[in-house]
C-alpha positions as CSV (number, residue, x, y, z in Angstrom):
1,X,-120.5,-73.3,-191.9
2,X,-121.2,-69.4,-190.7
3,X,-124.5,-68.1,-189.5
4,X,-126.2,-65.1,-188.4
5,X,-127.4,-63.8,-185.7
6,X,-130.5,-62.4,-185.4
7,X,-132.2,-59.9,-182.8
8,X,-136.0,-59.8,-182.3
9,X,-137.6,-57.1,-180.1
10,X,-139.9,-57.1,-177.6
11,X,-142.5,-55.6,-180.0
12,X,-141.6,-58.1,-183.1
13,X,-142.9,-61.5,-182.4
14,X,-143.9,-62.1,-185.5
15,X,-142.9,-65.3,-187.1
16,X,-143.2,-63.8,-190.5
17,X,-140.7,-61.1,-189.2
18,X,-137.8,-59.5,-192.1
19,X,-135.1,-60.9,-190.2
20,X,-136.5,-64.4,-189.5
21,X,-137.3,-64.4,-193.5
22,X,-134.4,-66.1,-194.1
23,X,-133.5,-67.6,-190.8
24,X,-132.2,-71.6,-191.3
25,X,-133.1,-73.4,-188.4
26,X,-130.1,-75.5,-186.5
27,X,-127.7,-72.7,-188.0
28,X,-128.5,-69.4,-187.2
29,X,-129.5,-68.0,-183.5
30,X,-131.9,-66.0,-182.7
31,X,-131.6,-63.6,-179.9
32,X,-134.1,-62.2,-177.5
33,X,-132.9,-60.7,-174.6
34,X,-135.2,-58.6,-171.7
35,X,-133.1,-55.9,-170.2
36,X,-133.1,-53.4,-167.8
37,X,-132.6,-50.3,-170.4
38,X,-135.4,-50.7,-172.4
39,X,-137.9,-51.3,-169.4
40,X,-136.7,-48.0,-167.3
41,X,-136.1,-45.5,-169.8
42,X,-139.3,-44.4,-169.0
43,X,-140.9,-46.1,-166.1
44,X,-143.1,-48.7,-167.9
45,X,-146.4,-50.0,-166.0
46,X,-145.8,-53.0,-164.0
47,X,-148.8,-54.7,-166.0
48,X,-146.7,-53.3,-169.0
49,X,-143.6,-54.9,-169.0
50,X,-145.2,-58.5,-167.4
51,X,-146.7,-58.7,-170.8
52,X,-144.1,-57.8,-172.8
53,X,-141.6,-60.4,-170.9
54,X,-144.1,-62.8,-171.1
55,X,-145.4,-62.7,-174.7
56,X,-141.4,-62.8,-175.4
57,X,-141.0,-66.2,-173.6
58,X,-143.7,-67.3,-175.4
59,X,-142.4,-66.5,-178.9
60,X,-139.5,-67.7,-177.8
61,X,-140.7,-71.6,-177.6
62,X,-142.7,-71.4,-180.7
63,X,-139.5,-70.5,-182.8
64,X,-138.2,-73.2,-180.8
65,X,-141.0,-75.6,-181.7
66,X,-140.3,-74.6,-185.4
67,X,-137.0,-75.7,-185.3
68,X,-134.6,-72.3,-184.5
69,X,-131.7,-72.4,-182.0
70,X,-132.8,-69.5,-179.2
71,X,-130.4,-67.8,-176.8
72,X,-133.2,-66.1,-174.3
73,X,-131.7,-63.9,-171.6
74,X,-134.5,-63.6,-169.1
75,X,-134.4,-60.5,-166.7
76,X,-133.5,-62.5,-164.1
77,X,-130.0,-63.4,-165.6
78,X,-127.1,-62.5,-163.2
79,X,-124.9,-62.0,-166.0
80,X,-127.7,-60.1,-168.3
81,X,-125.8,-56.8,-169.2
82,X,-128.4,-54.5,-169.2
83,X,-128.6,-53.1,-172.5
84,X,-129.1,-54.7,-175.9
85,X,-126.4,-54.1,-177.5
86,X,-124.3,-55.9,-174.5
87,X,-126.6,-59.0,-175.0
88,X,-125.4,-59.1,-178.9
89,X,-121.9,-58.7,-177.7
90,X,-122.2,-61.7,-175.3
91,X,-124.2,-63.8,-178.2
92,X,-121.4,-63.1,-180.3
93,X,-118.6,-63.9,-178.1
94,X,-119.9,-66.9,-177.2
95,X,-120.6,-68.7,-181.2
96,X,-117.3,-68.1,-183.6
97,X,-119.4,-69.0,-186.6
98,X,-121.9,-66.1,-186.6
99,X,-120.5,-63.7,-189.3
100,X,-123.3,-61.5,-189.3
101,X,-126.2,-59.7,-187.0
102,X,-129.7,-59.8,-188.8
103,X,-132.0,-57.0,-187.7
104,X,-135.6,-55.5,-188.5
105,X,-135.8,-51.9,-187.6
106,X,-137.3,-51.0,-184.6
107,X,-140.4,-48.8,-183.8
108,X,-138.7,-46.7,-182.1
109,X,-136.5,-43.1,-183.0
110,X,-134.2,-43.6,-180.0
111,X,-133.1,-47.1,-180.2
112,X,-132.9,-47.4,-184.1
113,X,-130.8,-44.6,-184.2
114,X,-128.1,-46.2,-181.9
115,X,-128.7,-49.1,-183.9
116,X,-127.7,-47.5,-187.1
117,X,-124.2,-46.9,-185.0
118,X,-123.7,-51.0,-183.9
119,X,-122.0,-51.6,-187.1
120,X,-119.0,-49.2,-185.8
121,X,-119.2,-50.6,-182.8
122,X,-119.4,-54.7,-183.5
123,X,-117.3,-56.9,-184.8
124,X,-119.6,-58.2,-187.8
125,X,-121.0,-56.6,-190.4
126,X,-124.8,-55.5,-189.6
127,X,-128.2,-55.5,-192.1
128,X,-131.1,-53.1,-190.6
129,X,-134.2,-54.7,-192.8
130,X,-137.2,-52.4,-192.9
131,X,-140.4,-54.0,-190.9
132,X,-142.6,-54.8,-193.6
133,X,-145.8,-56.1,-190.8
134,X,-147.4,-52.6,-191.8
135,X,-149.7,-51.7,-194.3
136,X,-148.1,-48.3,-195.5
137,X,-144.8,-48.3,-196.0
138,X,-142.3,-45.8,-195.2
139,X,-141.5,-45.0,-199.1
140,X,-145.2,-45.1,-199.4
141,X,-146.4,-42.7,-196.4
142,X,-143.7,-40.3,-198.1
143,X,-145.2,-40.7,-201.8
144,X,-148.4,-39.3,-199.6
145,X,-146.6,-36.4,-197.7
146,X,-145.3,-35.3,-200.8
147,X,-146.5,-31.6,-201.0
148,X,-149.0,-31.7,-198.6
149,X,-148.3,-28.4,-196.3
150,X,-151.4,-30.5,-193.9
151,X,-151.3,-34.4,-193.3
152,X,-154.8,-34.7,-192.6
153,X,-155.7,-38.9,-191.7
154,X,-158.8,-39.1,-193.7
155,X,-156.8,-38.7,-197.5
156,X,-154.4,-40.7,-196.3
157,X,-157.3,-43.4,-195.0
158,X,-159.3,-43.3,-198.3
159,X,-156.1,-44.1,-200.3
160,X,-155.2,-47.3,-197.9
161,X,-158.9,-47.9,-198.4
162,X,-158.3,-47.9,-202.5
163,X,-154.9,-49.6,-202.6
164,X,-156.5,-52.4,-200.1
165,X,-159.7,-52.5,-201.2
166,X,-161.3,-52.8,-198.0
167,X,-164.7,-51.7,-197.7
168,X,-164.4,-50.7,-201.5
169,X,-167.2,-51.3,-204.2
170,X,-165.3,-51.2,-206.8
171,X,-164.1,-47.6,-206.8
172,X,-166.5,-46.6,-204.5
173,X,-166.9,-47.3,-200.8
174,X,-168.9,-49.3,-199.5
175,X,-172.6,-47.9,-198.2
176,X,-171.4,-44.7,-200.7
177,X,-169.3,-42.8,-197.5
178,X,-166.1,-43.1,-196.6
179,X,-166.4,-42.9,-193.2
180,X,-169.4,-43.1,-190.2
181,X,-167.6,-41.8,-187.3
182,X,-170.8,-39.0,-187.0
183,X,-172.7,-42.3,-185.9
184,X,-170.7,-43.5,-183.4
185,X,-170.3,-40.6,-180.9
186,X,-173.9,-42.0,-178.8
187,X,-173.7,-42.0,-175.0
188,X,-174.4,-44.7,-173.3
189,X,-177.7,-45.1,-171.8
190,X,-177.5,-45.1,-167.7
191,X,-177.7,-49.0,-166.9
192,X,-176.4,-50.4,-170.1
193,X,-173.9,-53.0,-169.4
194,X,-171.4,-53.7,-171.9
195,X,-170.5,-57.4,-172.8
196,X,-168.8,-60.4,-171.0
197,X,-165.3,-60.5,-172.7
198,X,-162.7,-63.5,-173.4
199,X,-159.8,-62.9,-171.9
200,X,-156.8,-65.4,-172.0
201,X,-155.8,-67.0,-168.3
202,X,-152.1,-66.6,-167.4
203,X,-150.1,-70.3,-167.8
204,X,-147.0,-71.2,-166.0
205,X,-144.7,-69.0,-168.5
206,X,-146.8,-65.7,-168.1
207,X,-147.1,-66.5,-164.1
208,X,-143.2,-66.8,-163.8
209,X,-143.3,-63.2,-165.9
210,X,-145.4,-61.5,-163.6
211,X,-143.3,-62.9,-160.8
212,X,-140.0,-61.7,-162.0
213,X,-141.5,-58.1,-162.6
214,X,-143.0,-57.8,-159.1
215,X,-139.5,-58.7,-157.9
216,X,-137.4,-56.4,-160.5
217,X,-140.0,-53.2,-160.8
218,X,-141.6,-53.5,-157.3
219,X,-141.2,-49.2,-157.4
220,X,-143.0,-48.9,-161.2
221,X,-146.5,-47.8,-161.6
222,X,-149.8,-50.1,-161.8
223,X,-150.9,-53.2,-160.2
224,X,-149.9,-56.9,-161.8
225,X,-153.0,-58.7,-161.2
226,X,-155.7,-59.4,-162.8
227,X,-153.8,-60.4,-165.8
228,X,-156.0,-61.1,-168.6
229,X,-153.9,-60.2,-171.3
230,X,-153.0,-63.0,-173.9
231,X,-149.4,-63.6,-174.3
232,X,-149.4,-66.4,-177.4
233,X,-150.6,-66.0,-180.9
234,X,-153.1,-68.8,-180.2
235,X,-155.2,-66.9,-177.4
236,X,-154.6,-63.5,-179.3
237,X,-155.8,-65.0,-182.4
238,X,-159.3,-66.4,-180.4
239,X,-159.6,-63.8,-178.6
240,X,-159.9,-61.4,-182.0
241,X,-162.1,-63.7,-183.3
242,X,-164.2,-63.2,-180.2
243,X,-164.5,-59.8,-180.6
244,X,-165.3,-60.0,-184.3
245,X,-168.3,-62.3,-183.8
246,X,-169.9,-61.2,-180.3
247,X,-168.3,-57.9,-179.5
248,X,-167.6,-56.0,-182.9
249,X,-171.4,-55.4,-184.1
250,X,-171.9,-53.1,-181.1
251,X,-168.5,-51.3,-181.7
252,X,-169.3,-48.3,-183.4
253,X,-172.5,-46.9,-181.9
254,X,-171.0,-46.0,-178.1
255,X,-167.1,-45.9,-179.0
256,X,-166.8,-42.2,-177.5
257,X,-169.1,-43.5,-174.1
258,X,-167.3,-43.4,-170.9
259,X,-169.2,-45.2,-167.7
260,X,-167.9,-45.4,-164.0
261,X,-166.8,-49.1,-163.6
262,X,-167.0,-50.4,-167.4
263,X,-163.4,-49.8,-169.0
264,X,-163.6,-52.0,-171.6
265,X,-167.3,-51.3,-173.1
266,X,-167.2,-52.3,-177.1
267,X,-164.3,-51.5,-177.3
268,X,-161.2,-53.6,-179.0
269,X,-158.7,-54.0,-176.6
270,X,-156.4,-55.6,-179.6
271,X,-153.7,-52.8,-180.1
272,X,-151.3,-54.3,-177.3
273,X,-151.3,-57.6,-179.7
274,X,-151.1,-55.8,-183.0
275,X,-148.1,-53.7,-181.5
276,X,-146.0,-56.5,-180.5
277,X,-146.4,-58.6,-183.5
278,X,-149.4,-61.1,-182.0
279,X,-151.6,-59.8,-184.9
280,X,-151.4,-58.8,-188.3
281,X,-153.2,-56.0,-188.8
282,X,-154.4,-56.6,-192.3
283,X,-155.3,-59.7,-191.6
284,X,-157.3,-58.5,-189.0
285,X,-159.3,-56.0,-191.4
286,X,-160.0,-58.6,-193.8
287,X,-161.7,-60.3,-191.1
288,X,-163.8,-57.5,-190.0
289,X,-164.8,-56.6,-193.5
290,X,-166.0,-60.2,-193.6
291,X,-168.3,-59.5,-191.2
292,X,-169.5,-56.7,-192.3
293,X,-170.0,-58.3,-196.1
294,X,-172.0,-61.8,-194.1
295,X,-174.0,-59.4,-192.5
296,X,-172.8,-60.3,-189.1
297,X,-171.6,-56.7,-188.2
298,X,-173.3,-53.1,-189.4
299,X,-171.2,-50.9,-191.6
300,X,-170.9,-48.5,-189.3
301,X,-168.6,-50.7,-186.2
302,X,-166.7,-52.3,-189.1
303,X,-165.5,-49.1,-190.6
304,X,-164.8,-47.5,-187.6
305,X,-163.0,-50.1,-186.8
306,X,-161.1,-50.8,-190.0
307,X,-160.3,-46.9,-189.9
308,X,-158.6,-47.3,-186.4
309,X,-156.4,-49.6,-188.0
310,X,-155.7,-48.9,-191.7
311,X,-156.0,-45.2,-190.8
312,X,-155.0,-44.1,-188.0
313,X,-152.5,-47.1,-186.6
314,X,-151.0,-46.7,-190.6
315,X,-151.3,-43.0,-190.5
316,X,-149.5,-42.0,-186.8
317,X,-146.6,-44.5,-188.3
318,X,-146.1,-42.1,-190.8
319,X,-146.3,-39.2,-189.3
320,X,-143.5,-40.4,-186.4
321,X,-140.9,-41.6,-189.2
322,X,-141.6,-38.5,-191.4
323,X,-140.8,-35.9,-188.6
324,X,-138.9,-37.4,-185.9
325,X,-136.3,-36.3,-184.2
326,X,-137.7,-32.6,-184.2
327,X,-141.4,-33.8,-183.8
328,X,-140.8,-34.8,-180.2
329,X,-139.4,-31.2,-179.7
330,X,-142.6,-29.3,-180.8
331,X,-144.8,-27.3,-178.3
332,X,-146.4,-24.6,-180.5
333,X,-148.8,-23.7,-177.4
334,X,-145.7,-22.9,-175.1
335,X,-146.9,-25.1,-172.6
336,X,-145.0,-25.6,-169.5
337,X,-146.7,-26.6,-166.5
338,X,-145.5,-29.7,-164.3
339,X,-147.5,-32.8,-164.8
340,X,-149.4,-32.8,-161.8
341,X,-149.1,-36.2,-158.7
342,X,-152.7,-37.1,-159.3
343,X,-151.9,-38.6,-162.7
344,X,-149.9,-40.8,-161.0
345,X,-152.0,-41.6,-158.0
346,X,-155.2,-40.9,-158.8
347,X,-156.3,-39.2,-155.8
348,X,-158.0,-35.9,-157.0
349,X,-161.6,-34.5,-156.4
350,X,-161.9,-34.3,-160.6
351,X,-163.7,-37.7,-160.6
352,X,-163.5,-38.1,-164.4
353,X,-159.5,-37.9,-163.8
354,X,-159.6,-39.8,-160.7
355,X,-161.7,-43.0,-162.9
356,X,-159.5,-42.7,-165.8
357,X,-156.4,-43.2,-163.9
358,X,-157.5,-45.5,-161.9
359,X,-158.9,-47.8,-164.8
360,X,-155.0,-46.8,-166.1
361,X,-153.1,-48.1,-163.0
362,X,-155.4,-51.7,-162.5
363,X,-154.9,-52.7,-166.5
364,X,-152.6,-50.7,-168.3
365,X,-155.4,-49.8,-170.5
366,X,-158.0,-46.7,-171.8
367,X,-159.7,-46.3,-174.5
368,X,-159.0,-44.1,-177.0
369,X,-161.5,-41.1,-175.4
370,X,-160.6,-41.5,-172.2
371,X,-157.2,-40.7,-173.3
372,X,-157.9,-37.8,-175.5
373,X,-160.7,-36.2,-174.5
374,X,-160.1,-36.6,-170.3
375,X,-156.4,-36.7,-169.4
376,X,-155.5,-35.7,-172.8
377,X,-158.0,-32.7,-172.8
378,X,-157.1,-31.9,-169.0
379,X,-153.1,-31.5,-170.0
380,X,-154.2,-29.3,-173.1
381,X,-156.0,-26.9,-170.8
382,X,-153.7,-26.6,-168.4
383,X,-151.2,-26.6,-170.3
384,X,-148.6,-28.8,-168.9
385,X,-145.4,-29.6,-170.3
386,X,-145.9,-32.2,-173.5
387,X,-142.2,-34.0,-172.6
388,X,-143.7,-34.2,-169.4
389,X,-147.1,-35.8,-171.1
390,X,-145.4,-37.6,-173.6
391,X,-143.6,-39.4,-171.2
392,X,-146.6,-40.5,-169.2
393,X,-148.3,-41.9,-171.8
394,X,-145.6,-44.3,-173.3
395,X,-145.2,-45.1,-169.5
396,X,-148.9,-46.1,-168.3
397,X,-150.6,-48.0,-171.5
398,X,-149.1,-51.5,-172.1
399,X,-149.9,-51.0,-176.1
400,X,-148.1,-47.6,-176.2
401,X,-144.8,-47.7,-178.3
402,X,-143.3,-44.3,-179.1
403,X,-144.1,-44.7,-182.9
404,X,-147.9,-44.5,-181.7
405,X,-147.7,-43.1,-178.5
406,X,-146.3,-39.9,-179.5
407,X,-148.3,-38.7,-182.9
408,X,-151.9,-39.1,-180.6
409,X,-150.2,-37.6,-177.6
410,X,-148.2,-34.3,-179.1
411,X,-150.4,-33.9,-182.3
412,X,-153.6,-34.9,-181.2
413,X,-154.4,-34.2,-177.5
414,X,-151.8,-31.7,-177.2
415,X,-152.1,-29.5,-180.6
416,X,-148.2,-29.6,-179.7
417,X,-147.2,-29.8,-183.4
418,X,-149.1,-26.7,-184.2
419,X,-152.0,-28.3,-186.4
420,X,-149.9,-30.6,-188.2
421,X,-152.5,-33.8,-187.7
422,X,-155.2,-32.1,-185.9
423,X,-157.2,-29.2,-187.6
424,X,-158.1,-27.7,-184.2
425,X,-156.9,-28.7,-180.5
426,X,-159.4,-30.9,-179.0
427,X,-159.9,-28.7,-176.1
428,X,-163.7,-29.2,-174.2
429,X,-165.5,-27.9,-171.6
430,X,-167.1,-30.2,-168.7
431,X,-170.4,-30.3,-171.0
432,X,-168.3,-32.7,-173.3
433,X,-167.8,-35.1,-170.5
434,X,-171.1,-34.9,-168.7
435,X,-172.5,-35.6,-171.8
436,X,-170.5,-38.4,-172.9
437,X,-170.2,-40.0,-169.4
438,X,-171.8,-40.7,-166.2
439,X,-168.8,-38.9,-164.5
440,X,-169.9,-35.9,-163.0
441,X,-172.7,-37.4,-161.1
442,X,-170.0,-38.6,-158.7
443,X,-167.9,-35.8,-159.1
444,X,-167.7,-32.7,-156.0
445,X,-167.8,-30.2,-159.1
446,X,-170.8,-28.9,-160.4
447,X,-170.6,-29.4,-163.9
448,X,-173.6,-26.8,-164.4
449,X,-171.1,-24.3,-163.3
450,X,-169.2,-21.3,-164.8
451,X,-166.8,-20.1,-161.8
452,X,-166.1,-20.3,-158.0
453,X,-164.7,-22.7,-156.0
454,X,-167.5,-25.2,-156.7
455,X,-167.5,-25.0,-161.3
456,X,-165.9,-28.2,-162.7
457,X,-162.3,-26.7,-163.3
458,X,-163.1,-28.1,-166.6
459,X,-165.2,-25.3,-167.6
460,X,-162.9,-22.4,-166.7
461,X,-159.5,-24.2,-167.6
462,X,-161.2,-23.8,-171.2
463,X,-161.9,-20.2,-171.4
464,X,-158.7,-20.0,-170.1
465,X,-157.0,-21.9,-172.6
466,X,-158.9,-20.0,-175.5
467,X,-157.9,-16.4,-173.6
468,X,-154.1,-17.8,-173.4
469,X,-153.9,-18.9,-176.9
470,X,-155.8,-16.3,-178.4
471,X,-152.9,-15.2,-179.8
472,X,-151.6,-18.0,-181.6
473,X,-155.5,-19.6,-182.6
474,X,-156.6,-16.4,-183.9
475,X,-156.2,-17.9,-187.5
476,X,-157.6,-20.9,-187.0
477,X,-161.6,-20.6,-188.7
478,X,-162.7,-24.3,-186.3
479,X,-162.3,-22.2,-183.3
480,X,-164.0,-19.1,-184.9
481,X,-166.6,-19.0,-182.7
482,X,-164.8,-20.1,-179.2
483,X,-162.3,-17.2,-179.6
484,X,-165.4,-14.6,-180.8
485,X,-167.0,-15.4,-178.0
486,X,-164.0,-14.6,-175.2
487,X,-163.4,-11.9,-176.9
488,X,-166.9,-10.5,-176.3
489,X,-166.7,-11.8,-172.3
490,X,-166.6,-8.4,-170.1
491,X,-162.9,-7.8,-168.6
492,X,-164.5,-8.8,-165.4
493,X,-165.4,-12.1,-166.7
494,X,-162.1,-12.8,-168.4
495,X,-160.0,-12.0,-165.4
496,X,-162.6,-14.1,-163.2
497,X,-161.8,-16.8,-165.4
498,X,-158.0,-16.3,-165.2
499,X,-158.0,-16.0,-161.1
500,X,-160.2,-19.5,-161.0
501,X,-157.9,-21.0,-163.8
502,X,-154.7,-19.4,-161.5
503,X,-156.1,-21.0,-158.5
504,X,-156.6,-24.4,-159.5
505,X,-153.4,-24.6,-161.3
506,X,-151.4,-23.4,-158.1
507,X,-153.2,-25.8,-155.4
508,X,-152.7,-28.9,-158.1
509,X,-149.4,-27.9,-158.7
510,X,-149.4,-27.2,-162.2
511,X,-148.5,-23.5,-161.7
């Protein structure tokens, strides 16, 4: 009797999974393997790759428990070979029967492209099944490109909204908007604390995980512990539901606050479990809506919340497959300065930077405004290199895969794709930040200030950035008034600007 063999990924633990569709348990094997490769190609956070390893062993017994033979290679293998594509080899060679390998294709541009090339390369025939755990389809995200000369998330979001029906009316959303996102840009107010969260306490299989990667990846960035992230369905599943019944009503007001010592806020903290398979992102809608339809949640946090998901999680999928390879190649702005040390140690007198990455190195986590409108914002000003940024990013945040890493990173902090997603770069000023956080207080810049050695480099890096790109964001009417205004700055005042911006960029070693 032949059988298959079939390859899950470190980001498909799904049971419902395209190439365990079909799986017969006792015949065909499944294969997970953790290797080297795909943990260093870039240099994954500590915190990062513990999870992933862990969740992985997990999955691992619960096809087991469901009846499926399991070859698991752990890192720890002497004989592991490294790659993927060696594992398959040694699975192979080591069961005659299997006439086949069974894959789903990955997330990623880089590895599904070499495996489009296995089949040359192995000695059984190979079947790449698409991953059908999203909402929007490939065929279906290119029905909506169709053209479109701009992708903009919001037409893409009302048609998910219509085709699923969340939050619909009928044919009209619910509350008679589409979306409430002008409600939930609040700043905290001083001494608010956000809420006690559930978090999921490592067992023996996550605690041998963490182990193995403080042994194999003592050199990679971020700390191991605490470890609060689940790693089985079970304790994602509860801890969802914990957020949709305490932590979800509260969501939408404060989702753009940042406070000194609070990462986690209202906020989510669910992608890492949707982008590994944990979750089903659908699923997880439906339950939010039903919140929002008992009353238990306003209209407001369940939208935004729903649109985080059905549009933009949906909507950055598309725009990766649609573009990629060239996408990651784009840098309209011409940027080219060096990522500068402090994003990697934190130690910098820009205190806003210096929370954010420090938040970044103990959990492997920021929220989505830290990321855009902090280091994201800092790297558009400066303009440092987007490979350079890119790379961070998929490095530092355990939910980052390259699929969702890269759209937010190149199109929307960066403006790297030239307006593709974004209708203007999301370039502010310290005001943004002082407003929308209790940062500067703490900070050795005065926010209040324009230039000199004492302004928050935040404010001049801007001018800077409008003065650089004039050129190339002349045409753009959303910065209208931005570029009218540098243009009407005195020649004294522009080079003032440019000599502060030189400065700073020199001593942090951007320049």
């Amino acid at each position: 009797m032949t059988a298959q063999l079939r390859l899950v990924l470190g980001d498909q633990l799904s049971p419902g999974l395209a190439s365990l569709a079909d799986a017969v348990p006792g015949r065909d094997l499944i294969l997970l393997a953790e290797v080297a490769r795909e943990a260093t190609y870039v240099r994954h956070h500590k915190k990062k790759i513990a999870f992933i390893f862990a969740a992985m062993r997990q999955f691992a017994r619960e096809l087991e428990a469901a009846g499926h033979t399991v070859r698991y290679v752990p890192i720890t293998d002497p004989d592991n070979a490294g790659d993927l594509l060696g594992e398959v080899r040694r699975a192979l060679a080591g069961r005659a029967d299997l006439t086949g390998l069974v894959l789903t294709r990955c997330g990623e541009w880089r590895l599904d492209s070499q495996m489009r090339d296995w089949e040359h390369e192995l000695p059984v025939p190979v079947e790449l099944r698409e991953d059908d755990r999203f909402i929007c389809s490939h065929a279906r995200f290119a029905a909506f490109a169709r053209g479109r000369k701009q992708l903009r998330m919001e037409y893409f979001y009302r048609e998910m909204r219509r085709e699923t029906g969340l939050l619909m009316d009928g044919d009209q959303p619910a509350g008679g908007r589409w979306n409430y996102d002008a409600e939930n840009r609040a700043a905290l107010p001083a001494g608010t604390l956000g809420p006690q969260r559930r978090w999921a306490a490592p067992d023996a299989i996550t605690d041998r995980a963490i182990a193995d990667v403080a042994a194999r990846f003592p050199d990679h960035f971020g700390d191991l512990e605490p470890f609060l992230f689940a790693t089985t369905r079970t304790d994602a599943e509860a801890i969802a539901a914990d957020f949709i019944a305490r932590i979800l009503p509260g969501f939408g007001d404060h989702q753009d606050a940042m406070v000194e010592g609070q990462p986690w806020l209202w906020h989510a903290v669910l992608s890492m479990y949707l982008n590994v398979g944990l979750l089903d992102p659908l699923a997880l809608c439906r339950q939010a809506e039903a919140a929002y339809r008992s009353g238990a949640a306003p209209l407001n946090a369940v939208e935004g919340f729903i649109r985080q998901i059905l549009g933009w999680r949906e909507y950055v999928r598309g725009i990766y497959w649609t573009f990629m390879p060239d996408y990651a190649g784009l840098n309209a702005l011409e940027a080219r300065g060096r990522l500068p040390d402090f994003y990697w140690t934190g130690r910098t007198d820009l205190n806003c930077i210096a929370q954010v990455v420090g938040e970044t190195r103990r959990h492997a986590f920021a929220h989505h405004i830290q990321r855009l409108m902090i280091t994201g914002n800092f790297a558009l000003l400066a303009g440092i290199d987007p490979v350079a940024v890119n790379d961070w990013y998929l490095s530092v945040y355990a939910d980052a895969f390259e699929w969702v890493e890269l759209p937010n990173t190149h199109g929307m902090a960066l403006f790297a794709d030239g307006g593709l997603m974004a209708s203007k770069p999301y370039a502010a000023s310290g005001a943004y930040i002082d407003r929308m956080s209790d940062y500067c207080a703490g900070c050795r810049y005065d926010v209040k200030a324009k230039a000199g050695p004492k302004a928050c480099p935040f404010n001049y890096l801007y001018w800077d950035f409008i003065g650089r790109n004039e050129p190339r964001l002349r045409g753009n009417m959303r910065l209208a008034n931005p570029l009218a205004t540098w243009r009407r700055f005195t020649p004294a005042r522009q080079a003032g600007i440019q000599a502060d911006a030189a400065r700073f960029l020199k001593a942090s070693g951007i320049a």
